[in-house]
N, C-alpha and C positions, 0 to 999 in steps of 0.2 A: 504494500500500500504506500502511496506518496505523502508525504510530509505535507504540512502547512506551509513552513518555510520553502521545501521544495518547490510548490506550487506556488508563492510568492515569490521567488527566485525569478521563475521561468516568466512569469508577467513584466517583472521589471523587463525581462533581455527579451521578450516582443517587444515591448514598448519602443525602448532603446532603439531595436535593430530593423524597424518596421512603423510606417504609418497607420497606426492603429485608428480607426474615427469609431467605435461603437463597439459596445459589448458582446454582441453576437460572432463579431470575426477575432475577436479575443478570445470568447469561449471556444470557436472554429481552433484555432491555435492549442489552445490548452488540452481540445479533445488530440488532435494530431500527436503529439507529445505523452498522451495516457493518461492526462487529468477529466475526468468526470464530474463536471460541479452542476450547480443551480446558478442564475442569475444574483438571484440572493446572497451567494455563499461569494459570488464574483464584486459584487458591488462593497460588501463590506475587506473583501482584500485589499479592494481601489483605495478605500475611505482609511483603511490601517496605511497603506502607503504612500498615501496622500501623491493620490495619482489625480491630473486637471486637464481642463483639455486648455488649448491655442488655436487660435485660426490658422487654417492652411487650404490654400490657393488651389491646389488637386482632390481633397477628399472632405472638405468645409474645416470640421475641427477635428483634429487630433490629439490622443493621450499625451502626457507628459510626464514627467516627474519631477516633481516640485523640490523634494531632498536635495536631489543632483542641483537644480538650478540654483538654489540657495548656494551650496557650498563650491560654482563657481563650472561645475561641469555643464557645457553646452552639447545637447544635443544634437545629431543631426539634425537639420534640413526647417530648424524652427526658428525664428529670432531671438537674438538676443533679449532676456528677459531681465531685467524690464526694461534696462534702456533702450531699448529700441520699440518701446509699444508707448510711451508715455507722450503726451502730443501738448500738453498743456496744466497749468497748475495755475490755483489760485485760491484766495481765503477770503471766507467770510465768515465773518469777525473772529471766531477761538477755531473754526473749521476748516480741514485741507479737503478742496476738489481736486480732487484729482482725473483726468479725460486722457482716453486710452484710444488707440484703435479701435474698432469695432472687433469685439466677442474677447478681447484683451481683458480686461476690469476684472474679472476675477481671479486671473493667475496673477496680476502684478499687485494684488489686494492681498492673495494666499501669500507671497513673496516679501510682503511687509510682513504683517502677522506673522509669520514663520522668522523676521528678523530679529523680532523679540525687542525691539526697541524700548527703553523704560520709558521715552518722552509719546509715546502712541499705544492708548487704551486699547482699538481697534479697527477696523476697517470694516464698511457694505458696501459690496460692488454692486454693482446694474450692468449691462453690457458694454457700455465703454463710461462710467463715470463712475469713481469710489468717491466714496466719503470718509475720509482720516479723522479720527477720534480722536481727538491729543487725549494724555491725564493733566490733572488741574497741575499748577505750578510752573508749568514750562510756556515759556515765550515763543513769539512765531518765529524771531530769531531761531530759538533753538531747535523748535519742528522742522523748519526748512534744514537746518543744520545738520539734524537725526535723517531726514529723509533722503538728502544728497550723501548719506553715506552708503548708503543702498542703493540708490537710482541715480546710475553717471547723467549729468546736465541737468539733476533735478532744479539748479538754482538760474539755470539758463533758458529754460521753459517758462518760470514761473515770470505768471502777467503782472 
């Protein structure tokens, strides 16, 4: 019988090594290979691996992994996340808009979140517009500051 990890294993390196856009040609994959799961059993590996999709030009959106992108690993054949999805920034009054690409907003939202920033409570994405959460005590100074340590030309966008 296969492992759990085994089977989260082998999702990462489709992912990876394949433009993945939906869970059925993932599950198609993991049967080929000798896994037998449910949908169910698929979504909650996604949500443990903190798998997300991005836009892409040939198959709409495609899986990701957001681990990797955090720590600096680029994917094939996807953009640079986030800087290259990020189109505009701006505040109103304690609040960061932030405007993405279209279907971008929630990987570069998951990308914060996942920075752990202590000056950003959280982030809602929409399809290309987040909303940045500061926590109280930090200035916009300092948001802009915490955010352009994440997002190259965050300070060069901002309106």
């Amino acid at each position: 019988m296969n492992s759990k990890q085994e089977r989260q294993n082998l999702i990462k390196r489709l992912i990876l090594e394949n433009k993945i856009a939906g869970q059925e040609e993932l599950l198609e994959g993991l049967r080929v290979s000798g896994f037998e799961l449910t949908q169910a059993t698929l979504s909650r590996d996604l949500k443990e691996l903190r798998v997300g999709k991005v836009a892409d030009h040939a198959k709409g959106n495609i899986y990701v992994l957001h681990d990797l992108l955090k720590q600096g690993v680029v994917q094939e054949n996807i953009p640079s996340i986030p800087a290259n999805s990020v189109v505009a920034v701006e505040f109103s009054y304690h609040f960061c808009v932030v405007r993405t690409f279209p279907a971008f907003a929630s990987t570069v939202a998951t990308y914060i979140d996942n920075s752990q920033l202590p000056e950003i409570a959280g982030t809602i994405a929409g399809d290309d517009t987040i909303l940045v959460i500061p926590r109280e005590g930090y200035s916009r100074k300092e948001i802009i500051r915490a955010l352009g340590s994440v997002i190259p030309r965050f300070e060069k966008i901002l309106n």
